[in-house]
N, C-alpha and C positions, 0 to 999 in steps of 0.2 A: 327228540323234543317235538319236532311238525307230526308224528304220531301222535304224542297225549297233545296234542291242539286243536287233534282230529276227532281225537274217540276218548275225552275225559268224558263225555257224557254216558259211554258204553260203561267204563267204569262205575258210574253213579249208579249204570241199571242192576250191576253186582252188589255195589254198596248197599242197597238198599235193601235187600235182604237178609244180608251180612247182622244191618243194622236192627233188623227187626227181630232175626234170633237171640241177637245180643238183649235186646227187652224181652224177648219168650224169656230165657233162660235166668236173668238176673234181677228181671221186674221186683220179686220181693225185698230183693236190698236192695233198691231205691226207691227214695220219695219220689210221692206221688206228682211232683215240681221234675226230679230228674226225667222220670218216665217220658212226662209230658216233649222235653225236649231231645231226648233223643226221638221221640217221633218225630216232633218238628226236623230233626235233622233229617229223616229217613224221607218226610215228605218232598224235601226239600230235592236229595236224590231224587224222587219219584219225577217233580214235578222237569227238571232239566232234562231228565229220561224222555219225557211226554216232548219235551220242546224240540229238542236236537235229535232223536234217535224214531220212538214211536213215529207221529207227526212229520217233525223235522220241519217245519218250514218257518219255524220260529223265527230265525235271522234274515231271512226274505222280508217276512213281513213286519220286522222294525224299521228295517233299511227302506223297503216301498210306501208302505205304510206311513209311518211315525216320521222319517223322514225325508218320504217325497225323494228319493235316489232312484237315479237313473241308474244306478252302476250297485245295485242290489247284492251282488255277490261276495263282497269289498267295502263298501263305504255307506254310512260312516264306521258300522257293525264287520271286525271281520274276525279271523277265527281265533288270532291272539289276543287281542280285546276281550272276545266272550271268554277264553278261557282263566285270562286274568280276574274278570268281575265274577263266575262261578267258582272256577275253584280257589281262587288265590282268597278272595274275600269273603266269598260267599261259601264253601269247604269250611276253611278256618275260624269266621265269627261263630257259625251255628254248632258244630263239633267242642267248640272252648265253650259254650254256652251252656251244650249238654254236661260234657265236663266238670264244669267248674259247678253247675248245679246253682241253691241259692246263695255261692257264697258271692258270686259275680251276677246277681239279679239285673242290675241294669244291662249288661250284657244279651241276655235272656230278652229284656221290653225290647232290645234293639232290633235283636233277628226278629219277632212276631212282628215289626213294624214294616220288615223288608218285608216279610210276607203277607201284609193288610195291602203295601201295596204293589204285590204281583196279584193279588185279588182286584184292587182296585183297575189297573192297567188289561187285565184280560177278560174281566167282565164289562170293564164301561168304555175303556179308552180305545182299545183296538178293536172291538168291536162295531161301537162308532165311527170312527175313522175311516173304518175297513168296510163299514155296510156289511157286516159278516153276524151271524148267529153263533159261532164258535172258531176259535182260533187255536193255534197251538199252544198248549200250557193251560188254557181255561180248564179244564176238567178235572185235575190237579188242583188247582187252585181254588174249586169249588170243595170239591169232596177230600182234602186234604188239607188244605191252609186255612179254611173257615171252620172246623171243628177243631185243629190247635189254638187258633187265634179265642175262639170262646173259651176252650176249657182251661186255655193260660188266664183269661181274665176270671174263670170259676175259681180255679186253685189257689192265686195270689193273694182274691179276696178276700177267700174263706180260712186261710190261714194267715193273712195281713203280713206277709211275705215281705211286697213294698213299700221303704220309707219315702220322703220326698225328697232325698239325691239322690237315690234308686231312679227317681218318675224322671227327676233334670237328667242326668248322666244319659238312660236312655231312651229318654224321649230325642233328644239332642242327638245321641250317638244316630238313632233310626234313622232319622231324617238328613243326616248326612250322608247315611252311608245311600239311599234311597234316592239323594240327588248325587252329588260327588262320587258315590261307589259303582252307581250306574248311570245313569243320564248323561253326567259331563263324563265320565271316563270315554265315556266311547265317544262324544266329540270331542275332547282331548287329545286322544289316540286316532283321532282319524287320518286316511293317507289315500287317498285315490291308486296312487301307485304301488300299494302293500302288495306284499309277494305272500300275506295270509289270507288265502280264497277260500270263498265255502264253496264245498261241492253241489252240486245242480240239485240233487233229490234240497238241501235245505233252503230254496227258493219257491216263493209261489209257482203256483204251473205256469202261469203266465210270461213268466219270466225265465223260465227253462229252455236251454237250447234246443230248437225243435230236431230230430232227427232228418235228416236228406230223404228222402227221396226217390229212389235209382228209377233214372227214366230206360 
């Protein structure tokens, strides 16, 4: 189990191919609605790929960042937190989403809202925060989450897809899971004394244990 705590995101970088051949190959038997979300799920691999593996300094820089921790490796972000809010939540709502297609539509508004805001959070908030021009996950979250987020609001339009307890269900479901499924979870779960550490390369440089030295 401390293995997948370590490298579910290694997994995502497989997933996400996996996922895109499955749309190469099956795209004609599905709408043009399912398509759409199993890309949103692929991206969504991509985008964790970019965070914890490419990059990697994702969990540095919410813990320094976002919440001013001294203790960055650990707290309040640590490796069994992330792994519960990606794949436990975030695996499962976007995969049933693609799944389920338009017969669980609100479902569907729920995952594009997580992803409006991982847009929202690596374009404006960590950014700002950070004094930074690019962070981990921003690039992903440009060129991946912002071309599903319009063409889910092109598709639904154009074939009136959502009713208005489609719009309640998941506007509502979004924004819980956007605060409650990430935000409070990880101060929820927080423990200074957690025995789930991230490893050094997923910390800012700053914050990496400097090498010795040999006099």
């Amino acid at each position: 189990m401390e293995s997948l705590r370590k490298h579910w995101y290694d997994l995502a970088g497989v997933l996400a191919p996996v996922t895109l051949a499955f749309v190469g190959v099956y795209h004609s038997r599905l709408t043009h609605y399912q398509v759409l979300m199993w890309l949103s799920l692929a991206s969504l691999f991509l985008h964790q790929f970019e965070e914890y593996r490419i990059v990697g300094t994702f969990p540095g820089m919410v813990n320094r960042v976002l919440f001013k921790s001294n203790e960055p490796d650990r707290y309040p972000l640590n490796t069994n937190t992330a792994f519960l809010i990606n794949v436990l939540i975030g695996w499962v709502t976007y995969f049933l989403a693609a799944v389920a297609g338009e017969r669980l539509i609100w479902l569907g508004i729920a995952t594009i809202l997580v992803s409006l805001g991982n847009v929202l959070a690596h374009t404006l908030v960590f950014n700002l925060k950070g004094k930074t021009i690019y962070n981990a996950g921003m690039a992903t979250s440009i060129l991946l989450f912002v071309p599903c987020i319009f063409f889910f609001g092109k598709v639904t339009r154009a074939q009136n897809l959502i009713t208005i307890s489609d719009a309640l269900i998941g506007i509502s479901l979004g924004i819980a899971l956007n605060i409650f499924g990430i935000v409070k979870l990880i101060t929820w779960l927080a423990d200074k004394n957690t025995k789930y550490i991230f490893d050094d390369r997923n910390l800012l440089p700053q914050d990496r244990e400097k090498p010795k030295v040999p006099r």
